[in-house]
mmCIF file as gemmi writes it, N, C-alpha and C atoms, coordinates in Angstrom:
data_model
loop_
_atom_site.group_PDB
_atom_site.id
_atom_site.type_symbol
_atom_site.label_atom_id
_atom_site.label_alt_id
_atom_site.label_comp_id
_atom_site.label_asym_id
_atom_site.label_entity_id
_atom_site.label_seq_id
_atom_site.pdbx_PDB_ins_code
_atom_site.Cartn_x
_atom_site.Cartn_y
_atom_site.Cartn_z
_atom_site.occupancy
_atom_site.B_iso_or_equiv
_atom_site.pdbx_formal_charge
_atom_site.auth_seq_id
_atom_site.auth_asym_id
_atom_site.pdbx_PDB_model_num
ATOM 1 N N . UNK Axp A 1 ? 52.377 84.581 136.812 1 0 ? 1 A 1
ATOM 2 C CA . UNK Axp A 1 ? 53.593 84.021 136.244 1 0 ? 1 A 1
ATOM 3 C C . UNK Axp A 1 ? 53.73 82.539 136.582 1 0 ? 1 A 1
ATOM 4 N N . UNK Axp A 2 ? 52.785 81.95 137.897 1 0 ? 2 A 1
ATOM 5 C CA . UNK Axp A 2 ? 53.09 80.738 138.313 1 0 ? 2 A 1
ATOM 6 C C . UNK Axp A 2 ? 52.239 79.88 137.281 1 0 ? 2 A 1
ATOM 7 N N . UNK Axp A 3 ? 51.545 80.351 136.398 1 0 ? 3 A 1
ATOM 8 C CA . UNK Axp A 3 ? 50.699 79.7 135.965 1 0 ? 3 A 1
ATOM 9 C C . UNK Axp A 3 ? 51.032 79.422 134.715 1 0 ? 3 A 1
ATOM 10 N N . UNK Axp A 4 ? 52.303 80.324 133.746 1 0 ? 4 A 1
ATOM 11 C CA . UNK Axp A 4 ? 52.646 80.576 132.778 1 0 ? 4 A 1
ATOM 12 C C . UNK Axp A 4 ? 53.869 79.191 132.764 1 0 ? 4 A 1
ATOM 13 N N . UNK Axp A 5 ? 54.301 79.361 134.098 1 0 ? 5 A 1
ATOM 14 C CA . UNK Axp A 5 ? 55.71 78.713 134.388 1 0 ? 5 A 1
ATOM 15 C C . UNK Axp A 5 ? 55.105 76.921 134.524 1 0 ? 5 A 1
ATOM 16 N N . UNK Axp A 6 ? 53.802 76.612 134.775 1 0 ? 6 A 1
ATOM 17 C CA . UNK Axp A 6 ? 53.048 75.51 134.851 1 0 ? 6 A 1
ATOM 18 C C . UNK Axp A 6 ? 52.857 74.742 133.07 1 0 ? 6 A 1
ATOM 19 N N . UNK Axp A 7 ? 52.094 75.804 132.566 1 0 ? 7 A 1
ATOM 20 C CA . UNK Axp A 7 ? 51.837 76.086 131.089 1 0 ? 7 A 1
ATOM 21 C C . UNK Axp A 7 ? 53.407 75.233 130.426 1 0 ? 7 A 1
ATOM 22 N N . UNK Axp A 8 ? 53.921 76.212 130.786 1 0 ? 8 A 1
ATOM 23 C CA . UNK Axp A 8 ? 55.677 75.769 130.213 1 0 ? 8 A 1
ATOM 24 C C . UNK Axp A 8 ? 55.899 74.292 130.14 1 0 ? 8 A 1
ATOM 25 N N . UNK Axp A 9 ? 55.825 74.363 131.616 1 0 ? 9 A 1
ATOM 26 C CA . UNK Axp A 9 ? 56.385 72.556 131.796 1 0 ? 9 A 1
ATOM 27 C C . UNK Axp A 9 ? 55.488 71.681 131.263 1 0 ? 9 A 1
ATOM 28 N N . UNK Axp A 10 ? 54.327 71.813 131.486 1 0 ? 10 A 1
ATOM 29 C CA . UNK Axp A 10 ? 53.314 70.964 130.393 1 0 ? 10 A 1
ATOM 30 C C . UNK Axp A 10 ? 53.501 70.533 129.527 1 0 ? 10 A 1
ATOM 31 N N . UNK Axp A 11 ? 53.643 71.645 128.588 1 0 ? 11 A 1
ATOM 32 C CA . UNK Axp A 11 ? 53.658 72.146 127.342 1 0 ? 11 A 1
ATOM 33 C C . UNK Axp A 11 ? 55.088 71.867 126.688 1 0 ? 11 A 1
ATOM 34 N N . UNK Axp A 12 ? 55.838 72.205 127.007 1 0 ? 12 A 1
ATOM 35 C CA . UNK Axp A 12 ? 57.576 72.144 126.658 1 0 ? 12 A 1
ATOM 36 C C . UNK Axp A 12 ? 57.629 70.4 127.18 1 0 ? 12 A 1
ATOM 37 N N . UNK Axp A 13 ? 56.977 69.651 127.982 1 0 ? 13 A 1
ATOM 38 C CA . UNK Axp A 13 ? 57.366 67.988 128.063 1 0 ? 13 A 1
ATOM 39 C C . UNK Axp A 13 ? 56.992 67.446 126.988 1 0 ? 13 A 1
ATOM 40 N N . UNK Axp A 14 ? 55.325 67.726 126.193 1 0 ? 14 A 1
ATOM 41 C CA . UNK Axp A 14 ? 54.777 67.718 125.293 1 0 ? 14 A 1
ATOM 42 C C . UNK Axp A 14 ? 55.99 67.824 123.911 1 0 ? 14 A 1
ATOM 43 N N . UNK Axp A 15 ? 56.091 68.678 124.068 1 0 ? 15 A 1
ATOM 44 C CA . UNK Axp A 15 ? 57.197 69.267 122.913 1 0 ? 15 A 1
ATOM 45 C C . UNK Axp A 15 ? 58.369 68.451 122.417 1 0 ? 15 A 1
ATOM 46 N N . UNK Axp A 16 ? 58.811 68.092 123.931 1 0 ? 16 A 1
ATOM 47 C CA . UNK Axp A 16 ? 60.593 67.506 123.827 1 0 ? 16 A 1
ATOM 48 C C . UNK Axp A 16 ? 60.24 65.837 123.509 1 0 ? 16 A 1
ATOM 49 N N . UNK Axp A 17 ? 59.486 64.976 124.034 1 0 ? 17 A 1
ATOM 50 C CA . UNK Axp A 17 ? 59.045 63.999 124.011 1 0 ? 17 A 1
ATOM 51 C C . UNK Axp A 17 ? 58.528 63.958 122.151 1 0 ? 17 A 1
ATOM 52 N N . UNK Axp A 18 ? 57.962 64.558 122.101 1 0 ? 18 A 1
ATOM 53 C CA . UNK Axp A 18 ? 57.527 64.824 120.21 1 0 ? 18 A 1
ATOM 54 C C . UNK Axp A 18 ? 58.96 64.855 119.622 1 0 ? 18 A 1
ATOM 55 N N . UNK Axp A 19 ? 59.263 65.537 119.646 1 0 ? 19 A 1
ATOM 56 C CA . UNK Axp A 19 ? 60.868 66.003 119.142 1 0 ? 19 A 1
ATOM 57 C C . UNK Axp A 19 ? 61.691 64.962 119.151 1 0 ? 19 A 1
ATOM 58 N N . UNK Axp A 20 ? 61.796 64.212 120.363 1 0 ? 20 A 1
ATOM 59 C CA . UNK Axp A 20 ? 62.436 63.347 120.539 1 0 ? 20 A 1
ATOM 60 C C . UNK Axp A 20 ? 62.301 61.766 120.261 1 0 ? 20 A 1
ATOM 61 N N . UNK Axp A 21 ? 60.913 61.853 119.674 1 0 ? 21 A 1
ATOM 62 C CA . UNK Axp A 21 ? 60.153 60.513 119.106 1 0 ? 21 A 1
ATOM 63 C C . UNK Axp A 21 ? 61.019 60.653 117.697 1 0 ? 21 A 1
ATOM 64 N N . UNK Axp A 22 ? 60.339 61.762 117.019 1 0 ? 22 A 1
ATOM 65 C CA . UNK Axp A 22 ? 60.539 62.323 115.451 1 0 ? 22 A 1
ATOM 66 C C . UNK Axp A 22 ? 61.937 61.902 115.304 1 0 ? 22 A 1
ATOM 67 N N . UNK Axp A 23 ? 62.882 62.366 115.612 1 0 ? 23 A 1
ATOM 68 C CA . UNK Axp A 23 ? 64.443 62.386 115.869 1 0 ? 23 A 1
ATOM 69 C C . UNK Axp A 23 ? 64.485 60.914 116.052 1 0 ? 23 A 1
ATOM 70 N N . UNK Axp A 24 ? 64.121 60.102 116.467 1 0 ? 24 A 1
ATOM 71 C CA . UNK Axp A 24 ? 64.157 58.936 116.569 1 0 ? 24 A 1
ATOM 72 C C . UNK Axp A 24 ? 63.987 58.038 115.539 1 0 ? 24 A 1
ATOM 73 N N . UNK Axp A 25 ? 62.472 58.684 115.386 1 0 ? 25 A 1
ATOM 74 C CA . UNK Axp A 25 ? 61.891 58.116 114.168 1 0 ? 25 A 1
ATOM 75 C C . UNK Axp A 25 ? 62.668 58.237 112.533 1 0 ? 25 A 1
ATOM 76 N N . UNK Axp A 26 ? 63.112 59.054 112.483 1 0 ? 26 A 1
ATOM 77 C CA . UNK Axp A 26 ? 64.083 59.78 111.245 1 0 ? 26 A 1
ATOM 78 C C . UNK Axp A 26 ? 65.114 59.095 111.086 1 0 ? 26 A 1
ATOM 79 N N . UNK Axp A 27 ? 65.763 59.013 112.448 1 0 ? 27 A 1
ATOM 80 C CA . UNK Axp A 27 ? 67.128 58.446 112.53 1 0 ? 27 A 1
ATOM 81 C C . UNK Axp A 27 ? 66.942 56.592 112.111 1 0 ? 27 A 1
ATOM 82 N N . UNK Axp A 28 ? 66.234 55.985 112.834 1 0 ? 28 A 1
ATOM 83 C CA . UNK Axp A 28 ? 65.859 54.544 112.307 1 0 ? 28 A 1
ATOM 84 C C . UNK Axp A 28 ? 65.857 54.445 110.888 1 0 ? 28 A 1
ATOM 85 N N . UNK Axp A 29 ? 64.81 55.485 110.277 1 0 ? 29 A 1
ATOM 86 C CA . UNK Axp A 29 ? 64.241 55.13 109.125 1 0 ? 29 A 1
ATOM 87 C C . UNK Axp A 29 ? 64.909 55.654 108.189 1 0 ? 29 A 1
ATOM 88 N N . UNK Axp A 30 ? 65.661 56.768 107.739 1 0 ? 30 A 1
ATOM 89 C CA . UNK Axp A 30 ? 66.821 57.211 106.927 1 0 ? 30 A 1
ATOM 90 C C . UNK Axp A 30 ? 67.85 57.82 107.516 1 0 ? 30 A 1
ATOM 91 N N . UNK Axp A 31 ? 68.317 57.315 108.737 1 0 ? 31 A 1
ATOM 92 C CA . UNK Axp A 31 ? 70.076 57.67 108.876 1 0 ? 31 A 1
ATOM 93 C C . UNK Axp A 31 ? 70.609 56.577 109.8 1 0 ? 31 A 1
ATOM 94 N N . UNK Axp A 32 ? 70.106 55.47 109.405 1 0 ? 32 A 1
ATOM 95 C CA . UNK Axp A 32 ? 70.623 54.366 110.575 1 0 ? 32 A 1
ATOM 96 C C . UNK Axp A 32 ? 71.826 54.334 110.556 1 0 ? 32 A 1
ATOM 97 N N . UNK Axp A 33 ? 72.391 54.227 108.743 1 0 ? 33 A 1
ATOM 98 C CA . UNK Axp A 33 ? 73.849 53.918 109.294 1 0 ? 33 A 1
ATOM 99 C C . UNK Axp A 33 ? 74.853 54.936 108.96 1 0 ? 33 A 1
ATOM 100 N N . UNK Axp A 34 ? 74.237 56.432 109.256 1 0 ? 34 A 1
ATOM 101 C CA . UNK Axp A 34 ? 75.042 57.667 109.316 1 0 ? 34 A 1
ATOM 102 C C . UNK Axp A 34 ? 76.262 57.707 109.642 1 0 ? 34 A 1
ATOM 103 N N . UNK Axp A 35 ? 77.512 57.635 109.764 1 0 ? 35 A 1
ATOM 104 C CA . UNK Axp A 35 ? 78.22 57.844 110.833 1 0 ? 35 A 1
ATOM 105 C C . UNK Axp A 35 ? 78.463 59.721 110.829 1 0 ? 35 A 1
ATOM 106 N N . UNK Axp A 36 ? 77.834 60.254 110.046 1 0 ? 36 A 1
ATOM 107 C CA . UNK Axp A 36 ? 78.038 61.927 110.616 1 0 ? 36 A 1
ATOM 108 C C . UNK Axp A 36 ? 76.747 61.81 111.974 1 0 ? 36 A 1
ATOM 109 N N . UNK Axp A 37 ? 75.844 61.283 111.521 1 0 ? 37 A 1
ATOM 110 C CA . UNK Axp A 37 ? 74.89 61.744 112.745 1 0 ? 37 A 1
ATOM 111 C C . UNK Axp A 37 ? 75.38 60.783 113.977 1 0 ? 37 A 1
ATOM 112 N N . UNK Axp A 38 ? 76.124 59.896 113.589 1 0 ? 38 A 1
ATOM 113 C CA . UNK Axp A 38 ? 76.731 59.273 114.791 1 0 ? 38 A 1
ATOM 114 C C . UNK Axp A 38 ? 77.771 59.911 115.371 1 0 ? 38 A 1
ATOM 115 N N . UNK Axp A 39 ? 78.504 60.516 115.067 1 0 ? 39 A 1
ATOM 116 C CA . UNK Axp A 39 ? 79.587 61.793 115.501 1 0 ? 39 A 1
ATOM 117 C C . UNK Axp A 39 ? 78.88 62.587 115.982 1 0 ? 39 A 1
ATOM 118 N N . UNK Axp A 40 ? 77.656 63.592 115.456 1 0 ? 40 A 1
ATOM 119 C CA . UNK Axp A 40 ? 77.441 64.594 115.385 1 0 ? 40 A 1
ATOM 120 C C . UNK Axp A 40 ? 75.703 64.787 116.171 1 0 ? 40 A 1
ATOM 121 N N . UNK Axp A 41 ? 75.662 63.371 116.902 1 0 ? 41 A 1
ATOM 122 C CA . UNK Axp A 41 ? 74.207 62.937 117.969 1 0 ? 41 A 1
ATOM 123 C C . UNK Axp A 41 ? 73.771 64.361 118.541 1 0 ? 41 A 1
ATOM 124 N N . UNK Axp A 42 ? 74.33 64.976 119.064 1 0 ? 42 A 1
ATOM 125 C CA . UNK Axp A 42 ? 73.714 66.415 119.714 1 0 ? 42 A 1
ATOM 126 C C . UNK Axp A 42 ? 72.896 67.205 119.077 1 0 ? 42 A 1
ATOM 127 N N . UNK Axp A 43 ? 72.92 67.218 117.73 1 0 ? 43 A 1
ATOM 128 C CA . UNK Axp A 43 ? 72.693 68.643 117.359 1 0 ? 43 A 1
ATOM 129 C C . UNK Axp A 43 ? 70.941 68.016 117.339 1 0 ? 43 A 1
ATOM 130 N N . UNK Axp A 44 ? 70.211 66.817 116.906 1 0 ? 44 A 1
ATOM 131 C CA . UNK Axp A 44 ? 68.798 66.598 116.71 1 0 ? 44 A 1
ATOM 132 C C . UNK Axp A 44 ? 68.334 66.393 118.521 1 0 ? 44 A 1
ATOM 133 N N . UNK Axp A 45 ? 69.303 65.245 119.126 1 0 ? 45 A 1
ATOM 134 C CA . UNK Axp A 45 ? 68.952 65.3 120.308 1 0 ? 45 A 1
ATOM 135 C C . UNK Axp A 45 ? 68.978 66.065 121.531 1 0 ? 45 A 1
ATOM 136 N N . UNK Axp A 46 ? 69.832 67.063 121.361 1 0 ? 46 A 1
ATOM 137 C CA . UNK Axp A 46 ? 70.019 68.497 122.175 1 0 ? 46 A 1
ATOM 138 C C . UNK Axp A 46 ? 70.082 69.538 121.858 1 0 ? 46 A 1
ATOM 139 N N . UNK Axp A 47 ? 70.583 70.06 120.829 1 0 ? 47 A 1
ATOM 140 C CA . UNK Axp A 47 ? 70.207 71.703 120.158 1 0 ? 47 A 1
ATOM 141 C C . UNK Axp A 47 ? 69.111 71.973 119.916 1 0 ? 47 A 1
ATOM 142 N N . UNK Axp A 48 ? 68.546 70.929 118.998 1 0 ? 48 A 1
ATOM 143 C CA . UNK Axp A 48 ? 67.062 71.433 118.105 1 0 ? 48 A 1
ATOM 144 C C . UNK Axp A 48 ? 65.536 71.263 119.66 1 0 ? 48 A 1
ATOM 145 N N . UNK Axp A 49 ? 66.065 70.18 120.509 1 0 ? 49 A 1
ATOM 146 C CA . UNK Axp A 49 ? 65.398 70.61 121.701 1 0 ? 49 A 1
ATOM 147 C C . UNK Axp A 49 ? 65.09 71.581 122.503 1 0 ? 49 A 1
ATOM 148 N N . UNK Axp A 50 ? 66.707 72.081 122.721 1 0 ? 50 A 1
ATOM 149 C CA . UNK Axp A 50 ? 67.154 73.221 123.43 1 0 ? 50 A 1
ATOM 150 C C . UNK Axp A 50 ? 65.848 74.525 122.793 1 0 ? 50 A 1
ATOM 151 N N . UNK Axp A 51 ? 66.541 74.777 121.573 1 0 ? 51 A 1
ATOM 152 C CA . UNK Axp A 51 ? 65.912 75.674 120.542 1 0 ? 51 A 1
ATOM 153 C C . UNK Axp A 51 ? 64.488 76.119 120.761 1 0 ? 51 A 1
ATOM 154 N N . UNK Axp A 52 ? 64.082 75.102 120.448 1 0 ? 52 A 1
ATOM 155 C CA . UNK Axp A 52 ? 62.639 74.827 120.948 1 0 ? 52 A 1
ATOM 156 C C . UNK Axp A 52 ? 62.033 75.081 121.864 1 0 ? 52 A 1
ATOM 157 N N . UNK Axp A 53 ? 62.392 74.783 122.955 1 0 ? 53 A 1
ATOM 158 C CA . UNK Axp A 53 ? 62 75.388 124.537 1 0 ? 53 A 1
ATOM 159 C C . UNK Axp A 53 ? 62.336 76.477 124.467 1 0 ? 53 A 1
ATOM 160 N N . UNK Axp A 54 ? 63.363 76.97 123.897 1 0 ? 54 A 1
ATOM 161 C CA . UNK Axp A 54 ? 63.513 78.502 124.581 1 0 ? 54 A 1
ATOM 162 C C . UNK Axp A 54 ? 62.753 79.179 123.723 1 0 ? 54 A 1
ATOM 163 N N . UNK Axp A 55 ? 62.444 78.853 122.465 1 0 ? 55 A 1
ATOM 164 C CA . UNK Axp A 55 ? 61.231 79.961 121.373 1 0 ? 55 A 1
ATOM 165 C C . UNK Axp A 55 ? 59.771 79.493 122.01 1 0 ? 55 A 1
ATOM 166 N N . UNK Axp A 56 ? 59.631 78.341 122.675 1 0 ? 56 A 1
ATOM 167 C CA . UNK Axp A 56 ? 58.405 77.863 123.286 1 0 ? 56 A 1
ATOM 168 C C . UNK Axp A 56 ? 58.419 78.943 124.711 1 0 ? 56 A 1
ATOM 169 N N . UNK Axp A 57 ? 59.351 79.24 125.442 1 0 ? 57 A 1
ATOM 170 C CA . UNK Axp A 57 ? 59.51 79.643 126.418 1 0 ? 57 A 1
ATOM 171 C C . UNK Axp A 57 ? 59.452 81.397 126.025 1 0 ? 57 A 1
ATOM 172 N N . UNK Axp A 58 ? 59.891 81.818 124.87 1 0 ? 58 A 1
ATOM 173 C CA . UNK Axp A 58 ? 59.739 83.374 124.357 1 0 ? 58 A 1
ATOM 174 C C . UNK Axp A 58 ? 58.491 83.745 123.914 1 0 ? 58 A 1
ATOM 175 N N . UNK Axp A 59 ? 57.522 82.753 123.48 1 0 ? 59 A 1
ATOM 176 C CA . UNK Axp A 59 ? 55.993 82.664 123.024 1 0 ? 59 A 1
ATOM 177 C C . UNK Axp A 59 ? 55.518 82.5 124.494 1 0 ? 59 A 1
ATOM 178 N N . UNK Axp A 60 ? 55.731 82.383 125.545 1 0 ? 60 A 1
ATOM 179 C CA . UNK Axp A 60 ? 54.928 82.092 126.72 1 0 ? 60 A 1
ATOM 180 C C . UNK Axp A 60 ? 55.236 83.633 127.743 1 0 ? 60 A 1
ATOM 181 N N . UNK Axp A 61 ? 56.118 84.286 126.99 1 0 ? 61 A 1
ATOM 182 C CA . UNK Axp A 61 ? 56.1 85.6 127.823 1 0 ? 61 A 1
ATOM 183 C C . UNK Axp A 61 ? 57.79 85.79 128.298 1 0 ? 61 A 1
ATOM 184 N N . UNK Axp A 62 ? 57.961 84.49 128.744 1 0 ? 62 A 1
ATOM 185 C CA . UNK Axp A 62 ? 59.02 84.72 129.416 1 0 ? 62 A 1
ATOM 186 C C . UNK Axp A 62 ? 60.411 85.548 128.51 1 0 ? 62 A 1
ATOM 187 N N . UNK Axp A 63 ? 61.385 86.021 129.279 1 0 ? 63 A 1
ATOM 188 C CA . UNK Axp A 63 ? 62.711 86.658 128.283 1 0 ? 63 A 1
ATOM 189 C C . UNK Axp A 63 ? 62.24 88.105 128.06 1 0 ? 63 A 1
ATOM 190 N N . UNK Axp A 64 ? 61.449 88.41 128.123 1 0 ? 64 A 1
ATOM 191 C CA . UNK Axp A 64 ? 61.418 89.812 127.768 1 0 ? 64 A 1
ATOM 192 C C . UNK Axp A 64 ? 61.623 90.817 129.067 1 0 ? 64 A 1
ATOM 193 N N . UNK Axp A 65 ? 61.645 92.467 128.187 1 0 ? 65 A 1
ATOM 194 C CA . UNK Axp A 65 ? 62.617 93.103 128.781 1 0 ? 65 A 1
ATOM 195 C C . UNK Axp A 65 ? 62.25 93.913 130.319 1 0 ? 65 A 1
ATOM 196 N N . UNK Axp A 66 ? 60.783 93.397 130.58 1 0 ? 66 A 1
ATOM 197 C CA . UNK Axp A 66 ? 60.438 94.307 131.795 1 0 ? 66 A 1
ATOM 198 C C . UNK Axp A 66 ? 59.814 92.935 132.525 1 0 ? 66 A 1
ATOM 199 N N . UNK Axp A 67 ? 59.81 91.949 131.847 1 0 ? 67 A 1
ATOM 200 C CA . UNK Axp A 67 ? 59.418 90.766 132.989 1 0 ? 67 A 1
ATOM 201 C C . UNK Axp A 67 ? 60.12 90.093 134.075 1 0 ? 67 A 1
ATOM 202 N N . UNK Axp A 68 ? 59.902 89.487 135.319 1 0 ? 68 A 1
ATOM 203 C CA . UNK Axp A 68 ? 60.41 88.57 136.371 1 0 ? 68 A 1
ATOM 204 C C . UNK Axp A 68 ? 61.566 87.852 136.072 1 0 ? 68 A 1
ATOM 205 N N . UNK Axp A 69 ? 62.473 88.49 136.53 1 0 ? 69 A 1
ATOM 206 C CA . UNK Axp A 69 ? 63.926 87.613 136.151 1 0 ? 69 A 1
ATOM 207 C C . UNK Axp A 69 ? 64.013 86.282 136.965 1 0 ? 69 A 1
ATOM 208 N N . UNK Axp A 70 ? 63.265 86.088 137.826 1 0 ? 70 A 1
ATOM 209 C CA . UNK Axp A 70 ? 63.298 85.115 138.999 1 0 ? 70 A 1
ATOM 210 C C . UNK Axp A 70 ? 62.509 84.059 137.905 1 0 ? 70 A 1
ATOM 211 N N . UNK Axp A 71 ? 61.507 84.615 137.025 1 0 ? 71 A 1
ATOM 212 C CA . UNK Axp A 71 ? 60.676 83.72 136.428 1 0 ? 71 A 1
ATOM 213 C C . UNK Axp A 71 ? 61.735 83.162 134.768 1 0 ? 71 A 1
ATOM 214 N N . UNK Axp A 72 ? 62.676 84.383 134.51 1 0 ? 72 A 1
ATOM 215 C CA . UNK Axp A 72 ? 63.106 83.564 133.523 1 0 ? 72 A 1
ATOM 216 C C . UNK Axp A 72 ? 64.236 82.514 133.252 1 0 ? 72 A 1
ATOM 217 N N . UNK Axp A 73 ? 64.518 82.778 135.016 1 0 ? 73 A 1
ATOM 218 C CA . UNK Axp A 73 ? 65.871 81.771 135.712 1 0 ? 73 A 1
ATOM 219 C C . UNK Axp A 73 ? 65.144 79.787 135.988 1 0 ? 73 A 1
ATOM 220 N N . UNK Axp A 74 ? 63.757 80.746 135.749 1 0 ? 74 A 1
ATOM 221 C CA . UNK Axp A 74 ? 62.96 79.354 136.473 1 0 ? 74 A 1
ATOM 222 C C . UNK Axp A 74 ? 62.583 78.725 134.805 1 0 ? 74 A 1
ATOM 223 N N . UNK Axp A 75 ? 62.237 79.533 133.62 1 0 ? 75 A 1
ATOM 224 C CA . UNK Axp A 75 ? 62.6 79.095 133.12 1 0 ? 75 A 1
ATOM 225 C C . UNK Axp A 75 ? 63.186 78.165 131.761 1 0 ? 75 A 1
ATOM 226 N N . UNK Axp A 76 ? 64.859 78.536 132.277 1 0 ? 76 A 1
ATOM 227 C CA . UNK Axp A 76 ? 66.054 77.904 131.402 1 0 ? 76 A 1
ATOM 228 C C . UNK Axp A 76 ? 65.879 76.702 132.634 1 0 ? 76 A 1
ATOM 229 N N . UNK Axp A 77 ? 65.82 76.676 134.126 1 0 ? 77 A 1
ATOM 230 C CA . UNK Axp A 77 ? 65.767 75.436 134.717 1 0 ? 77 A 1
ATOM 231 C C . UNK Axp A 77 ? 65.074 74.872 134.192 1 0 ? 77 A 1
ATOM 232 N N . UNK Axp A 78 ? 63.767 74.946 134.246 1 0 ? 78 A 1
ATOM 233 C CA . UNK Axp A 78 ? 62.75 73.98 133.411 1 0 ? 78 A 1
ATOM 234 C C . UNK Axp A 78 ? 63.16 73.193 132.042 1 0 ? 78 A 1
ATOM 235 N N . UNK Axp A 79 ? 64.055 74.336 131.07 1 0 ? 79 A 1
ATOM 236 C CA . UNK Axp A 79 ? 64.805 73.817 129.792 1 0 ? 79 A 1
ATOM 237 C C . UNK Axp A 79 ? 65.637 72.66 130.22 1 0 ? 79 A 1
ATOM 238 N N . UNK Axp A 80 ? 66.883 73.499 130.906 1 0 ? 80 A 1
ATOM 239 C CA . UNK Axp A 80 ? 67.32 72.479 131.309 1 0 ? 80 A 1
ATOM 240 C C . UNK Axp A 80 ? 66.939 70.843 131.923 1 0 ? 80 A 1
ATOM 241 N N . UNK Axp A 81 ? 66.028 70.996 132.811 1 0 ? 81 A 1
ATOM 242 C CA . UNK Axp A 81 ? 65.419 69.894 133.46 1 0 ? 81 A 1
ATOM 243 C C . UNK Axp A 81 ? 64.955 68.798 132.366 1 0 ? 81 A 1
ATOM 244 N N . UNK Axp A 82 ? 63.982 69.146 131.053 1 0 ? 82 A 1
ATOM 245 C CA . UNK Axp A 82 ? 63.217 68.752 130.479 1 0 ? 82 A 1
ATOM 246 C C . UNK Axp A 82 ? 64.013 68.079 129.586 1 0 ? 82 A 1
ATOM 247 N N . UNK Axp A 83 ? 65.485 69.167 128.961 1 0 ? 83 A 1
ATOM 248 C CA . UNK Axp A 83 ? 66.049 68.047 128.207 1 0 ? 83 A 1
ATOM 249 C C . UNK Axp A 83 ? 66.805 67.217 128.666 1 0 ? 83 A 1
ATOM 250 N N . UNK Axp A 84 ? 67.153 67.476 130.2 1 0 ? 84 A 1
ATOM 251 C CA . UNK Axp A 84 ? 68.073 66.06 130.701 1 0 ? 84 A 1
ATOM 252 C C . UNK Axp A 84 ? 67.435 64.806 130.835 1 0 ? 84 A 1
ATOM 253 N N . UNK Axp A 85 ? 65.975 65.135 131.161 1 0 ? 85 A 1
ATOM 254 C CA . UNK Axp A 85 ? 65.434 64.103 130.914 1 0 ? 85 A 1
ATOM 255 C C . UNK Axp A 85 ? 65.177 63.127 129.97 1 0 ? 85 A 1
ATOM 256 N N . UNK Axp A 86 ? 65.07 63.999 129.07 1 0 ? 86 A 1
ATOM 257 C CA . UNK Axp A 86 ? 64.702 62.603 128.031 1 0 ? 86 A 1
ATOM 258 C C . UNK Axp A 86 ? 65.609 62.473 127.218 1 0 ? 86 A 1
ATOM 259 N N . UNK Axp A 87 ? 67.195 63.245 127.49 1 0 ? 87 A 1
ATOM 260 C CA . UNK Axp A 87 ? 68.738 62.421 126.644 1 0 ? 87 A 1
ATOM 261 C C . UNK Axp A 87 ? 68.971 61.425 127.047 1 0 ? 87 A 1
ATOM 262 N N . UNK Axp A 88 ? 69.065 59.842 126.935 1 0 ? 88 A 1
ATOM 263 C CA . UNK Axp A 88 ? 69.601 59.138 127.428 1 0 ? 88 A 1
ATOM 264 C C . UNK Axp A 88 ? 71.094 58.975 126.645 1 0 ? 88 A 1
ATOM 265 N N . UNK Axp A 89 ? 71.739 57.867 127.457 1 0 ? 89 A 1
ATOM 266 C CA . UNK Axp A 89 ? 73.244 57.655 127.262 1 0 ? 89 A 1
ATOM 267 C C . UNK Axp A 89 ? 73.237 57.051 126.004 1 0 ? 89 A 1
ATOM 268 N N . UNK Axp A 90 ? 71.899 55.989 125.686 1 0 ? 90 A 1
ATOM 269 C CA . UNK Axp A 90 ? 72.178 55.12 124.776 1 0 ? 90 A 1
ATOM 270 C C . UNK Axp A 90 ? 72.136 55.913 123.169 1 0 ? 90 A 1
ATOM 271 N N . UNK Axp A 91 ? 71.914 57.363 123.012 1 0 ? 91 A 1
ATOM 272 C CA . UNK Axp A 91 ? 71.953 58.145 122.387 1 0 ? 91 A 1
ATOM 273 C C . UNK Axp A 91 ? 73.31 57.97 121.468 1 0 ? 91 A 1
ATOM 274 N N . UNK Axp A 92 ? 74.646 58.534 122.467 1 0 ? 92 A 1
ATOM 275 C CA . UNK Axp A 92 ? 75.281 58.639 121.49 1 0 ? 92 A 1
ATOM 276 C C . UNK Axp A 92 ? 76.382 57.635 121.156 1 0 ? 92 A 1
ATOM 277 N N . UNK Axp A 93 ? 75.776 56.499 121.125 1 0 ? 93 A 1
ATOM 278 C CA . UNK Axp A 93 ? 75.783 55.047 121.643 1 0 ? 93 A 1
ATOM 279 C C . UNK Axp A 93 ? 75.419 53.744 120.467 1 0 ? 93 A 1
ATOM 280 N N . UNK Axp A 94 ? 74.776 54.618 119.498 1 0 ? 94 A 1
ATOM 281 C CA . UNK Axp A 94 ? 73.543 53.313 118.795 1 0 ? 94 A 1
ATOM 282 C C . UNK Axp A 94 ? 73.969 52.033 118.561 1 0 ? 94 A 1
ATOM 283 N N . UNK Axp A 95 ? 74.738 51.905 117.878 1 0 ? 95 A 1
ATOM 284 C CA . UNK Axp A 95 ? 75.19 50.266 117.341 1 0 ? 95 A 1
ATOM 285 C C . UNK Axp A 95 ? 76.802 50.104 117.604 1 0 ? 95 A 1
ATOM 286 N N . UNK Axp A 96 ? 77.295 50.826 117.652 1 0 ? 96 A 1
ATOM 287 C CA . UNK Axp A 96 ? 78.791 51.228 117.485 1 0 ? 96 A 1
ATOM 288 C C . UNK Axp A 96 ? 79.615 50.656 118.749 1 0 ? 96 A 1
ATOM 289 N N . UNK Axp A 97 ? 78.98 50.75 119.594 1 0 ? 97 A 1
ATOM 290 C CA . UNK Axp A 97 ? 79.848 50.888 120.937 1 0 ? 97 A 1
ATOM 291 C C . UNK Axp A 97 ? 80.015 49.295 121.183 1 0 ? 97 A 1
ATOM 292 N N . UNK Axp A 98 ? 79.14 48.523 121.308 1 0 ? 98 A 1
ATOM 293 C CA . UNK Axp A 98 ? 79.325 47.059 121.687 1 0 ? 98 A 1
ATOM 294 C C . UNK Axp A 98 ? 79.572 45.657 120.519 1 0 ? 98 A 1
């Protein structure tokens, strides 16, 4: 399981960092001057992340019904961890604020 839970974090940094380029990339190039996605910043930069890890995290074993609960506490931490990392503040922030 320690090896699965390794796999994860690898793999799921891989993921969120992609995700979070794309989302970037999208947003520059056809929704710069959104103001719904400027209200509504979470749902590309934290849901569709979220999402992701945890179906990345259900393809890796974890969540199911006779496996290591210790391992699937470890992880939503990892979820958690991975997307705090790469939300920054200046997110929901873009042009508007200054």
């Amino acid at each position: 399981m320690k090896e699965r839970l390794l796999g994860f974090l690898f793999v799921g940094a891989l993921v969120v960092v992609a995700l979070d380029f794309t989302a970037d990339k999208l947003h520059q190039k056809f929704l710069g001057d959104s103001l719904w996605l400027q209200s509504h910043w979470y749902i590309p930069y934290l849901m569709v992340p979220v999402a992701a890890l945890l179906a990345l995290a259900f393809s890796f074993g974890f969540f199911r019904p006779k496996g290591p609960r210790w391992a699937d506490a470890a992880a939503l931490l990892i979820t958690a961890f991975l997307v705090y990392i790469t939300i920054g503040a200046a997110y929901s922030c873009w042009k508007w604020c200054f």
